[in-house]
N, CA, C and O of each residue as an XYZ file, in Angstrom:
712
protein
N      54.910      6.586     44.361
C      54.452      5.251     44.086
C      55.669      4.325     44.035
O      56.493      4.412     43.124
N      55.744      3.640     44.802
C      56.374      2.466     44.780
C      56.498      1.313     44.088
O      55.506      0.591     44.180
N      57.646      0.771     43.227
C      57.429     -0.871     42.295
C      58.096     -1.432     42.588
O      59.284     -1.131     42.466
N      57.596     -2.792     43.253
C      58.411     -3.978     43.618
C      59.378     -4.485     42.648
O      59.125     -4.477     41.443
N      60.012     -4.739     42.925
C      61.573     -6.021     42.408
C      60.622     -7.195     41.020
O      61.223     -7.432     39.972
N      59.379     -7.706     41.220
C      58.283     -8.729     40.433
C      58.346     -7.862     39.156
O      58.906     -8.277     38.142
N      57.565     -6.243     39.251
C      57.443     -5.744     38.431
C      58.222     -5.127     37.500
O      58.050     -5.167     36.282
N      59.323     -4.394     38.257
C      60.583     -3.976     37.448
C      61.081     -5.563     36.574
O      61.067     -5.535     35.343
N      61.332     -6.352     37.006
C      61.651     -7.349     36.040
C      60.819     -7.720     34.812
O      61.146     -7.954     33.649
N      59.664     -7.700     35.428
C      58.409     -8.121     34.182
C      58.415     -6.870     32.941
O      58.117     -7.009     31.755
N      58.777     -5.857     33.523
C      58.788     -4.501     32.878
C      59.917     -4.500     31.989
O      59.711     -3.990     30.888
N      61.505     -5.130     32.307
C      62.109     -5.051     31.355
C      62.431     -5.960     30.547
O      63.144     -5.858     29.549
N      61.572     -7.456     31.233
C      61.684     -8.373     29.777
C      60.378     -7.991     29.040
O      60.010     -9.016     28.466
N      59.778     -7.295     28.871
C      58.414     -6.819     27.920
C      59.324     -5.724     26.933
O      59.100     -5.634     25.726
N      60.454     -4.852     27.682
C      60.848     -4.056     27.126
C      61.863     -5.223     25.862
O      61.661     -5.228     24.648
N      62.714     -5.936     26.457
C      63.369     -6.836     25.920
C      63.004     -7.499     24.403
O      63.677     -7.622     23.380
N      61.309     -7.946     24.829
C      61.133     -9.007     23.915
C      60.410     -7.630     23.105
O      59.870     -7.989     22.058
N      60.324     -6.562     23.297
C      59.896     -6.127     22.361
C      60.878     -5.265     21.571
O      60.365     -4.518     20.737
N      61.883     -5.251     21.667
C      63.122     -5.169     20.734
C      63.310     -6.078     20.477
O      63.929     -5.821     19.445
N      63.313     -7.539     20.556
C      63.581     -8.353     19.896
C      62.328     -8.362     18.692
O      62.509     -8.302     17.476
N      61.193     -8.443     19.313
C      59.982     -8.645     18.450
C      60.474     -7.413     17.152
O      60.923     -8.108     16.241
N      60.534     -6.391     16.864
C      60.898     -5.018     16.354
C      62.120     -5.208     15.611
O      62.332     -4.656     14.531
N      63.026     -6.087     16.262
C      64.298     -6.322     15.168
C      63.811     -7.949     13.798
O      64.134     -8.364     12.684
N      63.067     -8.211     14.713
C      62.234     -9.518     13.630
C      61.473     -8.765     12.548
O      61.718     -8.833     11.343
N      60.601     -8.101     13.078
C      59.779     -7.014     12.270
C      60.019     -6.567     11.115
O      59.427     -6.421     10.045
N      61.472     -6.295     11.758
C      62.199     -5.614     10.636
C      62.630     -5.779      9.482
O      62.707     -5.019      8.516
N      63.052     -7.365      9.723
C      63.580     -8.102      8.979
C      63.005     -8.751      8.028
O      63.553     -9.019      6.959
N      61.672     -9.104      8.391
C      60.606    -10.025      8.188
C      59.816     -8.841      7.190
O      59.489     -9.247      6.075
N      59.454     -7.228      7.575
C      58.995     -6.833      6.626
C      59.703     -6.045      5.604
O      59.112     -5.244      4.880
N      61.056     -6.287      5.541
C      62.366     -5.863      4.740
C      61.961     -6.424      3.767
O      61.735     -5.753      2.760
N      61.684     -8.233      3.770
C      62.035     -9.103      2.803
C      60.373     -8.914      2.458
O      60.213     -8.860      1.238
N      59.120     -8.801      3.208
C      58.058     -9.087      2.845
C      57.781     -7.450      1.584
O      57.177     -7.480      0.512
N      58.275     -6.560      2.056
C      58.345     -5.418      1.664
C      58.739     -5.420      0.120
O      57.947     -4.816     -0.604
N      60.004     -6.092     -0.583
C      60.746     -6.225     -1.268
C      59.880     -6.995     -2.185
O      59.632     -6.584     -3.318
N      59.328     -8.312     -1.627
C      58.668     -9.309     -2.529
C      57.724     -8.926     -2.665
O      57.408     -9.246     -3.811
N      56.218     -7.879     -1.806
C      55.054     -7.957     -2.149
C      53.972     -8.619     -1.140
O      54.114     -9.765     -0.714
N      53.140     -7.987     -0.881
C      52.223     -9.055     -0.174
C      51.426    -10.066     -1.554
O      50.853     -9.816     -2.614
N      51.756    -11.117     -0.878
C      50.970    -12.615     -1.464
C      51.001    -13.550     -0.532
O      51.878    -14.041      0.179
N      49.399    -13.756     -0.742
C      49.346    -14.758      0.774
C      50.111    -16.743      0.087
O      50.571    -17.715      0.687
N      49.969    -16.575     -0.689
C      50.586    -18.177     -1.429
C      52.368    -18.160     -1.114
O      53.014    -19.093     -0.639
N      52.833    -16.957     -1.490
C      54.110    -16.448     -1.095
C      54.744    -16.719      0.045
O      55.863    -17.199      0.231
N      53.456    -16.165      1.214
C      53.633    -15.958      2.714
C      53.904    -17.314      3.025
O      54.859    -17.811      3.621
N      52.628    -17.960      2.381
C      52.789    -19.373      3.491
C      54.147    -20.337      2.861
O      54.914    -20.976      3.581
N      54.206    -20.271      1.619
C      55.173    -21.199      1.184
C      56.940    -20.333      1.872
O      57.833    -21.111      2.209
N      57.177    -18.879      1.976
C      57.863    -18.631      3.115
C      58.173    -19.149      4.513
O      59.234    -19.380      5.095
N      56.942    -19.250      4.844
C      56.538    -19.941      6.510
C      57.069    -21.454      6.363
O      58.000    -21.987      6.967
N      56.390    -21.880      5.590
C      56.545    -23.811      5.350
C      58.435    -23.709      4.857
O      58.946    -24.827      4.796
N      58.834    -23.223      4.724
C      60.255    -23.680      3.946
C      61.219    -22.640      4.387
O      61.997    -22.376      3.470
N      61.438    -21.967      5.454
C      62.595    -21.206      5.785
C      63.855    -21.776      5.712
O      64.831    -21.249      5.178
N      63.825    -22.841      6.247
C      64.698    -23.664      7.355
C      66.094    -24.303      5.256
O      67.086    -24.994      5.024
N      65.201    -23.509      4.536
C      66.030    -23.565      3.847
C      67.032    -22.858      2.965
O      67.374    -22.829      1.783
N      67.361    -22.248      4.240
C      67.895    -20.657      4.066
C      69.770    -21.417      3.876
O      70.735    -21.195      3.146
N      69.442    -22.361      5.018
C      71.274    -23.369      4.729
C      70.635    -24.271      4.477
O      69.838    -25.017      5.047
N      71.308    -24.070      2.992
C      71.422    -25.115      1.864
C      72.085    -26.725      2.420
O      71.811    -27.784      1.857
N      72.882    -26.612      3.486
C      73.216    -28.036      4.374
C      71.508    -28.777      4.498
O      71.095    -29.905      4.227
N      70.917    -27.700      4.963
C      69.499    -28.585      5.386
C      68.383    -29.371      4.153
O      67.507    -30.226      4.290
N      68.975    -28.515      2.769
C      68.117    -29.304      1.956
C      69.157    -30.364      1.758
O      68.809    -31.508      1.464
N      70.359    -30.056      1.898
C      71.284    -31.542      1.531
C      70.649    -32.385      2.441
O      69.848    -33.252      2.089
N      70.881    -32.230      3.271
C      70.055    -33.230      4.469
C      68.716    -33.931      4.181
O      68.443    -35.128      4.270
N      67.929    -32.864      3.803
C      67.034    -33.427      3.441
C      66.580    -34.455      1.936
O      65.527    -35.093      1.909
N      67.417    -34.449      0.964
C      67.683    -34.976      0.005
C      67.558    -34.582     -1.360
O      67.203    -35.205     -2.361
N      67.905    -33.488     -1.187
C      67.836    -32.560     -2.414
C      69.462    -32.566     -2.816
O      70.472    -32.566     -2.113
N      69.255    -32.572     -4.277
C      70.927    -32.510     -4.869
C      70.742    -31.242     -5.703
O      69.720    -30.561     -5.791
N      71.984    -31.045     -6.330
C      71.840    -29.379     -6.917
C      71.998    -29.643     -8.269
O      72.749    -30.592     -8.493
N      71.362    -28.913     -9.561
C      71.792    -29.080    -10.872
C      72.177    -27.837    -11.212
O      71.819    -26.849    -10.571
N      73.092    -27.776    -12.459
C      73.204    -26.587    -12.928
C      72.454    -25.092    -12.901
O      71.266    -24.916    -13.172
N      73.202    -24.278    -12.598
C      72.484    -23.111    -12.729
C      71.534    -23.071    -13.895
O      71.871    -23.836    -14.798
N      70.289    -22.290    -14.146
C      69.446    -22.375    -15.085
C      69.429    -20.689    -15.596
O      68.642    -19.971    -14.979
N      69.993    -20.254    -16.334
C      69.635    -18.882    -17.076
C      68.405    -19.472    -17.727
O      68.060    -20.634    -17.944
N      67.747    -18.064    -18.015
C      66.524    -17.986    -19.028
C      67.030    -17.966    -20.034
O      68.021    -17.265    -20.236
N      66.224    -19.107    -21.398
C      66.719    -19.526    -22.667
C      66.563    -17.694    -23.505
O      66.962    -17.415    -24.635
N      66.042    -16.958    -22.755
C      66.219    -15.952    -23.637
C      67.466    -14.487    -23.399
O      67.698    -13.459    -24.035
N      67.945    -15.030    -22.313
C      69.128    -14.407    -21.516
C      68.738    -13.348    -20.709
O      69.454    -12.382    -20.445
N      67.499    -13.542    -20.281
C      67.028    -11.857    -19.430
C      66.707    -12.457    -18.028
O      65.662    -12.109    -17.479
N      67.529    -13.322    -17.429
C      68.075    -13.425    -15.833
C      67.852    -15.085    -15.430
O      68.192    -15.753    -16.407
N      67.495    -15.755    -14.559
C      67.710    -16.820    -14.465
C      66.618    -17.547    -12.948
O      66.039    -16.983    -12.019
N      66.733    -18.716    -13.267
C      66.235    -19.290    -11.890
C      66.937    -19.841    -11.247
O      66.386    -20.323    -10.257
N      68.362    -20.093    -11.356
C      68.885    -20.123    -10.223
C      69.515    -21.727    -10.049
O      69.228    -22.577    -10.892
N      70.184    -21.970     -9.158
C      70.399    -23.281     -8.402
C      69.184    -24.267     -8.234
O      68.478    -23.891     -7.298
N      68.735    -25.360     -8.814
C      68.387    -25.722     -8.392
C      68.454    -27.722     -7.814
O      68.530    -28.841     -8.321
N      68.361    -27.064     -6.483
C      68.226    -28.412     -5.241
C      66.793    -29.534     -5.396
O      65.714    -29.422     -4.813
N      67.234    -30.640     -6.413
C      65.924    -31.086     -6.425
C      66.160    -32.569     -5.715
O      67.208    -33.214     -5.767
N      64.997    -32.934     -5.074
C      64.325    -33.430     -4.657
C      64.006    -35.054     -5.614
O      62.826    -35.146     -5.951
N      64.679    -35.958     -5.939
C      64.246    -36.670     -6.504
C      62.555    -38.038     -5.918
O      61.564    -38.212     -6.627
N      62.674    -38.381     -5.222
C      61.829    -38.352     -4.209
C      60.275    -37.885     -4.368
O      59.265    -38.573     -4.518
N      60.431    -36.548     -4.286
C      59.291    -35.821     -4.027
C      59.043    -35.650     -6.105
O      58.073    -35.081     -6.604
N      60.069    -36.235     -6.835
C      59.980    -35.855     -8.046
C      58.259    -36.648     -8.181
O      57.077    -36.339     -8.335
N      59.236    -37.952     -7.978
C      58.758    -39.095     -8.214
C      56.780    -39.601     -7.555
O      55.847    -40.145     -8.146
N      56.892    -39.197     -6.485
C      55.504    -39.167     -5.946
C      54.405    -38.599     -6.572
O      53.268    -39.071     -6.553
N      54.918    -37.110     -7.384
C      53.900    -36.473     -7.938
C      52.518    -36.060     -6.651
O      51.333    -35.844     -6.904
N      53.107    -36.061     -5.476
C      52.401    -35.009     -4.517
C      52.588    -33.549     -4.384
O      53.768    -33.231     -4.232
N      51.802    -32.648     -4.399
C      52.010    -31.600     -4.293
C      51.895    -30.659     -2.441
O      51.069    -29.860     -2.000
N      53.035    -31.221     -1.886
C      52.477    -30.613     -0.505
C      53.925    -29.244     -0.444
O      55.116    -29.268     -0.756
N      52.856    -28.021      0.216
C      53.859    -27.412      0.654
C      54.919    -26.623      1.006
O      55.450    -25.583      0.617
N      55.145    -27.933      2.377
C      56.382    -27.661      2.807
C      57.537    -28.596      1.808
O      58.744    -28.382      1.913
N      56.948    -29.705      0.787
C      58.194    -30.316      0.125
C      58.149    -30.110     -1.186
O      57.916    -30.921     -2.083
N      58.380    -29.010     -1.241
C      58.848    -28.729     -2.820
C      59.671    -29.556     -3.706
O      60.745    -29.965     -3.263
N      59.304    -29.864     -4.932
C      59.989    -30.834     -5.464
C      61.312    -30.236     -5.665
O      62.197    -31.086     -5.564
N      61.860    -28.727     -5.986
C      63.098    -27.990     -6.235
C      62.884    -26.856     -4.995
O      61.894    -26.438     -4.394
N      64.389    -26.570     -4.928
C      64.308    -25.384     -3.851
C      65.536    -24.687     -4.732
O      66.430    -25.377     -5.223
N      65.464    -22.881     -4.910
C      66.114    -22.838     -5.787
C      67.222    -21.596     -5.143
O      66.833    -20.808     -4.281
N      68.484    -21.567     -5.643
C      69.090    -20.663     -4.526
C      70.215    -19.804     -6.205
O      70.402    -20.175     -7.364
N      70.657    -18.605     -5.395
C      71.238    -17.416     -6.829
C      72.705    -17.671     -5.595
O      72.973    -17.442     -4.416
N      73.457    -18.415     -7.077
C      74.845    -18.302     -6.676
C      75.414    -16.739     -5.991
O      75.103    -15.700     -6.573
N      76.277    -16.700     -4.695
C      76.697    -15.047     -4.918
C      78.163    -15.316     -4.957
O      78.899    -16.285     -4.769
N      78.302    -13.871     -5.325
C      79.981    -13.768     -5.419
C      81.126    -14.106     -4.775
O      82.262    -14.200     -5.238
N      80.512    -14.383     -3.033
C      81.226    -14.942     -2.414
C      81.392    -16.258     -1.869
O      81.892    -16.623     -0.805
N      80.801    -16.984     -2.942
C      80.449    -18.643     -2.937
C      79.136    -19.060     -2.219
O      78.616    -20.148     -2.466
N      78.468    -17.953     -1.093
C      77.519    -18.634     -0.965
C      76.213    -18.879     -1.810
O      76.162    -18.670     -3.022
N      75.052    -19.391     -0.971
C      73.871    -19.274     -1.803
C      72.551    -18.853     -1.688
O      72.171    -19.716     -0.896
N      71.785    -18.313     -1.850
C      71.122    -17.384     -0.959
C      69.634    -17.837     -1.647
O      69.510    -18.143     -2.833
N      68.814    -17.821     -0.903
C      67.631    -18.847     -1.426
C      67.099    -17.722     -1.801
O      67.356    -16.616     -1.324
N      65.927    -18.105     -3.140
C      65.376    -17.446     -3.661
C      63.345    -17.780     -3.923
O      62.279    -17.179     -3.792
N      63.809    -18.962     -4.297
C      62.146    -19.421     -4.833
C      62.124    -20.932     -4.316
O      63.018    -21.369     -3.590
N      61.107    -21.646     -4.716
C      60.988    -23.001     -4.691
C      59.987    -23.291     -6.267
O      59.403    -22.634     -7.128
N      60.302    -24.823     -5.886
C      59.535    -25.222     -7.459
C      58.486    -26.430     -7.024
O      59.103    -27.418     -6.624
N      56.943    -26.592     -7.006
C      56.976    -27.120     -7.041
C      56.434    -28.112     -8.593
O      56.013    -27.458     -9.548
N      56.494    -29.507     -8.690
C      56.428    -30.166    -10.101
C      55.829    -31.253     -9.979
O      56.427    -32.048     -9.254
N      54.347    -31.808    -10.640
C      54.018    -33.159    -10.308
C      53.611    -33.354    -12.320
O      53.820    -32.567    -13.243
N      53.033    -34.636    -12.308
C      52.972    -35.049    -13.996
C      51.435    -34.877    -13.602
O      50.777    -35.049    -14.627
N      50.961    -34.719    -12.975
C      49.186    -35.277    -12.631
C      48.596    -33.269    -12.522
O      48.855    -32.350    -11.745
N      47.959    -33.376    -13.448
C      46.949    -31.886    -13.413
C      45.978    -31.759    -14.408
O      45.825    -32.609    -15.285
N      45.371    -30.825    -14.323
C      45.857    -29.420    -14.117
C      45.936    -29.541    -12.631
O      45.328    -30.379    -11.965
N      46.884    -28.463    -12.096
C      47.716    -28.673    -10.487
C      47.428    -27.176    -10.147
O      47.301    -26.323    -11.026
N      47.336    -26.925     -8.848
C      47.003    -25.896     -8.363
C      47.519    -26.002     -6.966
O      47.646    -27.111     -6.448
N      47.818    -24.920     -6.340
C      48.742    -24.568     -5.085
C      48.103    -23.448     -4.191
O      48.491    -22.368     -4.637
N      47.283    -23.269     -3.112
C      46.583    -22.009     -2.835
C      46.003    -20.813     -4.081
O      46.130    -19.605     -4.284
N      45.364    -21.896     -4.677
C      44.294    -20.908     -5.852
C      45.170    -20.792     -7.035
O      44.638    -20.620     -8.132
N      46.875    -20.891     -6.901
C      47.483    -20.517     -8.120
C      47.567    -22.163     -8.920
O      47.945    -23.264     -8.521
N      47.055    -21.701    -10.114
C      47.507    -23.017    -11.370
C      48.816    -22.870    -11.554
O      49.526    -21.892    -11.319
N      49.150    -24.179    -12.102
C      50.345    -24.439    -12.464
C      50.617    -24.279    -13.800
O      49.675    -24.134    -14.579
N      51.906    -24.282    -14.246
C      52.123    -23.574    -15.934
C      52.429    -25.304    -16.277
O      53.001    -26.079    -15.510
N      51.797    -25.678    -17.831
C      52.249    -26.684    -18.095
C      53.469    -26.626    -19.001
O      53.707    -25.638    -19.696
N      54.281    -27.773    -18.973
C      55.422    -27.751    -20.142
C      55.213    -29.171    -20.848
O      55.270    -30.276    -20.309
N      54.996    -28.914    -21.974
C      54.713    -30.135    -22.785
C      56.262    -31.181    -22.912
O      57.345    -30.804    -22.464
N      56.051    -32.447    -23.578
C      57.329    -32.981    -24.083
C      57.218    -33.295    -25.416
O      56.218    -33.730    -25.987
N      58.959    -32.905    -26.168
C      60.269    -32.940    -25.458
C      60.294    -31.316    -24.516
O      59.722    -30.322    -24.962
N      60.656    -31.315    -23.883
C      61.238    -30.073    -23.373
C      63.029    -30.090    -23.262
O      63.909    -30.868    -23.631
N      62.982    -28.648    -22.472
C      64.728    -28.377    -22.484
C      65.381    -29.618    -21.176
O      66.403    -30.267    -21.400
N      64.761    -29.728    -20.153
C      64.950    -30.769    -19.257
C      64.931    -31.888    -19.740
O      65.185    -32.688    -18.840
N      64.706    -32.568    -21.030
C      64.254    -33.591    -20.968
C      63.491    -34.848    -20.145
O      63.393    -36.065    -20.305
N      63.102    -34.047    -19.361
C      61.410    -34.640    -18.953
C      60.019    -34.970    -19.328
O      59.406    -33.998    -19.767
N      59.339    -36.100    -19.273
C      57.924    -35.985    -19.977
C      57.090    -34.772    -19.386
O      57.490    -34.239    -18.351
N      56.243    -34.442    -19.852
C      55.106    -33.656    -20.016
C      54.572    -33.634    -18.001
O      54.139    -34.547    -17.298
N      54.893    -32.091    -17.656
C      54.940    -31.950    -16.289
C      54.174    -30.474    -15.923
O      54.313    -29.446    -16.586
N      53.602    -30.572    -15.096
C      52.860    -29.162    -14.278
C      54.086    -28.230    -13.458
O      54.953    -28.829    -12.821
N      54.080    -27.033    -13.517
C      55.183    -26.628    -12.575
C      54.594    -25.309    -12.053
O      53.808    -24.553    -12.624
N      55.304    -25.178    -10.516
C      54.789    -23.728     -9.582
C      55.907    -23.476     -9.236
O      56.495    -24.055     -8.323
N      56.543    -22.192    -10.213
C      57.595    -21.650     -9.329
C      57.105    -20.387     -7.917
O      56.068    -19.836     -8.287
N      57.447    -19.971     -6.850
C      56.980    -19.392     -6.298
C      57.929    -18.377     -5.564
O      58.238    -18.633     -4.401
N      58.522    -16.981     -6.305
C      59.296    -16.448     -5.378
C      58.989    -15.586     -4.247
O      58.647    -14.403     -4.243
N      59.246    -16.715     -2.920
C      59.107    -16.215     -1.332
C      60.246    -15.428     -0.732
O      60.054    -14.829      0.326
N      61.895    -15.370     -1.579
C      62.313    -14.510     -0.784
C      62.838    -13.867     -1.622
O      63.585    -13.056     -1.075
N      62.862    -13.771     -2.795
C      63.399    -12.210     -3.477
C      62.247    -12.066     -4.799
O      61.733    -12.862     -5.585
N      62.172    -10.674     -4.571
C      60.978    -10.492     -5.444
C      61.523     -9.912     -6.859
O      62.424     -9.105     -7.092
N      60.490    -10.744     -7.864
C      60.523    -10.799     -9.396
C      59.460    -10.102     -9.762
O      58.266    -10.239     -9.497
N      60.192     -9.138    -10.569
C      59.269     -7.931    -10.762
C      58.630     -8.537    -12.358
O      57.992     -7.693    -12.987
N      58.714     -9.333    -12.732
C      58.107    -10.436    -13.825
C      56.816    -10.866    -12.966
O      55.699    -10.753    -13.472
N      57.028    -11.492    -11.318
C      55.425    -11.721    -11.016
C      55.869    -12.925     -9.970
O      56.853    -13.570    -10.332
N      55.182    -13.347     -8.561
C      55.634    -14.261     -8.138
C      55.966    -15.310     -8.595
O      57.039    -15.792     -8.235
N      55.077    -16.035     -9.605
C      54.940    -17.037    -10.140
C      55.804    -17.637    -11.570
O      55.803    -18.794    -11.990
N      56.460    -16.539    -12.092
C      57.096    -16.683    -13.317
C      58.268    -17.404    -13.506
O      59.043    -17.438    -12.550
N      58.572    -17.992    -14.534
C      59.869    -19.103    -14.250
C      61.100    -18.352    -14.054
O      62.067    -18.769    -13.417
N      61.038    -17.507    -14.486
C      62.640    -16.702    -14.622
C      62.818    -15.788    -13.699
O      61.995    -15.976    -12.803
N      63.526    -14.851    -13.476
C      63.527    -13.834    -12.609
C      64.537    -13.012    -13.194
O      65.635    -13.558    -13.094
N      64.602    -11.350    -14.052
C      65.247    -10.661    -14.561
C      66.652    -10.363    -13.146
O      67.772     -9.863    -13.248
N      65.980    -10.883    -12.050
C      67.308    -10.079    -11.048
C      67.648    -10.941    -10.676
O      68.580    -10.700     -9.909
N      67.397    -12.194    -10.767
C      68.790    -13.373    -10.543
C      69.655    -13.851    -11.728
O      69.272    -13.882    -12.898
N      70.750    -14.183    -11.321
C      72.004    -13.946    -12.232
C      73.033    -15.518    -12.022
O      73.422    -15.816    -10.893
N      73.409    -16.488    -13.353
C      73.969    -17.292    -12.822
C      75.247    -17.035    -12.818
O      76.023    -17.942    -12.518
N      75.832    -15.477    -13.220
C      77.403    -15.795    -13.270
C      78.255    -15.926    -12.352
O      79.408    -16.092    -12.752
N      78.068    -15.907    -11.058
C      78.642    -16.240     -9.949
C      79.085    -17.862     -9.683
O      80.108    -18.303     -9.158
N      78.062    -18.482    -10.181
C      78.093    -19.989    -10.776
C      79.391    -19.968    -11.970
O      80.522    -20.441    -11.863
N      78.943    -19.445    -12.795
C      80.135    -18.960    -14.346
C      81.505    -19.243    -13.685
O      82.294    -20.155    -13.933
N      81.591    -18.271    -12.813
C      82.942    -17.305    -12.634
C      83.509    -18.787    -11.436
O      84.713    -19.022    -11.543
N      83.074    -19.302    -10.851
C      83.302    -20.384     -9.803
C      83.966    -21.683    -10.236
O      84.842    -22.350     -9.685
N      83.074    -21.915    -11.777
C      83.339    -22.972    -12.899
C      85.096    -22.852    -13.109
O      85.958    -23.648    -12.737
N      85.227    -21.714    -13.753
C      86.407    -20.892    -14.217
C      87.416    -21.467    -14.196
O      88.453    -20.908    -14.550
């Protein structure tokens, strides 16, 4: 049996894209693997990659505040890039999280972790999940606000949704201060 020159080509970009497809796979169910299936997770993953470099939320208009440990010292939420803007609207869409939150690492970079989102108007809800309220005064000194933390790329064995995360750590932040 004979194969034309058409087919051998078609044959090895199928082979091609399906090592490429397979090295995505991989990657994609490394991190999905790690965090858990949650479809609220998934999509807020999908909607907000692109904020993997932290340049792009600068861009987009997010500034960074202090690292946030948990007031009870059992791990932290991290960097967070907020959004003043999206503070202020009190819309809940999304792809624009009012915070995007990233775990200092040791070698200065920052490696995204969760997003936040925060409006004053609820009870608030995000693909079926409610939002946790925080009354005022609080530790932010903010009035009285709804909040969805949501971790899409490293998983908190506390629960997607929980403010803290026992396996993020701000001392890389600490040690940078120094």
């Amino acid at each position: 049996m004979r194969i034309d020159l058409h087919t051998r080509l078609l044959a090895a970009v199928a082979i091609l894209s399906v090592g490429t497809a397979v090295a995505r796979a991989d990657n994609a169910s490394e991190t999905t693997a790690s965090i858990g299936a949650n479809p609220l997770a998934d999509s807020v993953r999908a909607a907000n990659d692109r904020f993997h470099d932290v340049a792009i939320a600068v861009k987009e208009g997010y500034a960074p505040i202090p690292c946030a440990s948990a007031a009870t010292g059992n791990g932290a939420m991290g960097i967070h890039y907020v959004n003043g803007g999206y503070l202020k609207d009190d819309a809940v869409d999304l792809a624009k999280p009012e915070a995007v939150m990233y775990e200092p690492m040791s070698d200065g970079t920052m490696q995204l972790v969760a997003v936040e989102y925060i409006t004053a108007k609820g009870p608030a809800a995000l693909g079926g999940q409610l939002f946790s309220f925080t009354s005022a005064p609080n530790r932010y000194g903010l009035g009285p606000f709804y909040e969805l933390h949501v971790w899409a790329w490293k998983h908190n064995p506390t629960g997607a949704f929980a403010d803290n995360n026992p396996d993020v750590s701000c001392e890389a932040a600490k040690a940078e201060a120094k």
